[in-house]
N, C-alpha and C positions, 0 to 999 in steps of 0.2 A: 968657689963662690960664683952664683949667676951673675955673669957683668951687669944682665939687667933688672938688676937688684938695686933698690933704693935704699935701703938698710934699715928702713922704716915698716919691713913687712909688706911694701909694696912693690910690683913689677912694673920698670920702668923701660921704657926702649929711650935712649939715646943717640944723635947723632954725631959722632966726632966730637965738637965742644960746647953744642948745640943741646939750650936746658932743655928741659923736658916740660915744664911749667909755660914756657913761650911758644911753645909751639901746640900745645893743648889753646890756648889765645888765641893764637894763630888759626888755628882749626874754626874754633868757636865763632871768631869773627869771619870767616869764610862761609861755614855754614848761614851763621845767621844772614846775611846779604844773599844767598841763594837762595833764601829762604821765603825773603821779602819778593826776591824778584820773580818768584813765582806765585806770589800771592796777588800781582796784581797782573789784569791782562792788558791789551791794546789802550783800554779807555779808561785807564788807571782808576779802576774800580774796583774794589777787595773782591776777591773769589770767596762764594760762599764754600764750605764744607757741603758735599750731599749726605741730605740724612736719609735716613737709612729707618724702615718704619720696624718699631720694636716693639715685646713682649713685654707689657707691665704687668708683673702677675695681680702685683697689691692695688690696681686702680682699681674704682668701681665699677666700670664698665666692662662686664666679661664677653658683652657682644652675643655672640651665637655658641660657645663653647663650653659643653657638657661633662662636668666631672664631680665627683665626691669621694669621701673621705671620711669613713667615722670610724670610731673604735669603743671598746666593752670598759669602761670606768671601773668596774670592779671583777670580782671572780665571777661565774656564773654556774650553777649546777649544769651537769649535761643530762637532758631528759633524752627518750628517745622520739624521732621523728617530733622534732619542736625546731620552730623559726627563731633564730639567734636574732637580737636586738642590738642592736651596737649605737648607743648612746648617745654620745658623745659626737658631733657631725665638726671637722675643721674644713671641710670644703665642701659647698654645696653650689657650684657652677649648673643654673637651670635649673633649681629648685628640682629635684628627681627624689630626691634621697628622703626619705620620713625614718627619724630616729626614734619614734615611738613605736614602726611597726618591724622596722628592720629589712623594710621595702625598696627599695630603686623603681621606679617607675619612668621609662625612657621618655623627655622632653622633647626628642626629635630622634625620628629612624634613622639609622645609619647603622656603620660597624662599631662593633663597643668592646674594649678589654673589659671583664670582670675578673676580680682576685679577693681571693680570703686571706689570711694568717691566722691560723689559730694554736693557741699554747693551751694541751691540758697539762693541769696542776700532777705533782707527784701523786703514785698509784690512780692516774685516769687512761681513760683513751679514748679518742674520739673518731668516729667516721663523718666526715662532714662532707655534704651535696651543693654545689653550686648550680642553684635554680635559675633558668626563664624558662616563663610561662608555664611553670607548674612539671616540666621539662626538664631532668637532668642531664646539665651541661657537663662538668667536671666533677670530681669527686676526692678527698684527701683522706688519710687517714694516717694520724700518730698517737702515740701513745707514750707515755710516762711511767709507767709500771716496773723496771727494772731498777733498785734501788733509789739512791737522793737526787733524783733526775727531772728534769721537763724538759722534754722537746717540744717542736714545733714541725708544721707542715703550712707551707704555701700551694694552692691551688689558682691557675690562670685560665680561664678561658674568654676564646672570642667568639661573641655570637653579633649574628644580625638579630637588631631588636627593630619594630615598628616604632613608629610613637603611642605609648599608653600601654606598650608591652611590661611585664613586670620582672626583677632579677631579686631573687633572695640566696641568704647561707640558712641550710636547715640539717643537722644531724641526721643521719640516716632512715630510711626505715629497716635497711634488714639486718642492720649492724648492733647491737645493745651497746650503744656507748655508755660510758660510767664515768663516774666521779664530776670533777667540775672544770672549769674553764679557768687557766690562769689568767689576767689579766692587771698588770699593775706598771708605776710608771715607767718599770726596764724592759718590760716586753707586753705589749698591744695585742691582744685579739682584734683583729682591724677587717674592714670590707671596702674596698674602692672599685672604681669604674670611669672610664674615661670613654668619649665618643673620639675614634679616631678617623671615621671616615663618613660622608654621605650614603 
């Protein structure tokens, strides 16, 4: 048996005949008196804490910082060479983002991540282009066509954008993608973008 074993499931150090309970007191009232005596300085005045300036995501004030967030509410057909819509906007940091065209339009130049996620449904497969300026940036392509399956593909790119420059997801032109787009509340066909640099 561990000597410093309290029999209660807990590990206790003991000294000679010295509780363990009194000397936890002991501590506690030592600390605390250290405590106070550095809390106050020469002109026995409480020391403030320095704060420390932080990131509220939830305030309203986003300030100058450029980001979005939408995704596809429902399944989608895949046409081919067609601009994907993604519906659904949960972050619009700088108003850029239009969920009715499925547009990014940059609010201020700088460096910008862009990324897709896109899930085609069983028996599809999609080629997808990550656009600026009419420009292909990145490109993905997966497919769902081997038995009771859907995968997924994520595509990243960083591009320098202007302000008023434009970022879209649009299926291929040289790819015939088919079938449709899954999209439901376990997996997101999604499109984000964040300004990371001036």
């Amino acid at each position: 048996m561990n000597d410093n074993y309290d029999g209660n499931g807990n590990d206790a150090f003991k000294k000679g005949n010295g509780n363990v309970i009194d000397e936890n007191k002991h501590l506690k009232k030592l600390l605390n008196s250290e405590s106070k005596a550095r809390l106050v300085d020469g002109t026995d005045k409480l020391m403030r804490p320095k704060r420390e300036r932080r990131l509220l995501v939830n305030s309203g004030d986003h300030g100058d910082r450029v980001a979005f967030y939408a995704f596809m509410s429902n399944n989608e057909a895949i046409l081919k060479h067609h601009t994907l819509t993604f519906d659904v906007t949960k972050v619009n940091y700088g108003s850029g983002y239009n969920n009715n065209t499925g547009i990014f339009t940059a609010p201020a130049s700088g460096v910008y991540v862009i990324t897709t996620t896109i899930h085609p449904f069983i028996n599809s497969a999609a080629s997808i282009d990550i656009i600026v300026n009419n420009n292909v940036q990145g490109s993905i392509f997966t497919d769902s066509t081997e038995g009771y399956e859907t995968n997924a593909a994520t595509g990243i790119v960083i591009a320098w954008m202007n302000q008023g420059d434009v970022s879209f997801v649009r299926t291929s032109a040289n790819y015939n993608s088919y079938g449709s787009l899954y999209s439901i509340i376990i997996n997101r066909c999604s499109f984000t973008g964040w300004k990371i640099s001036d």
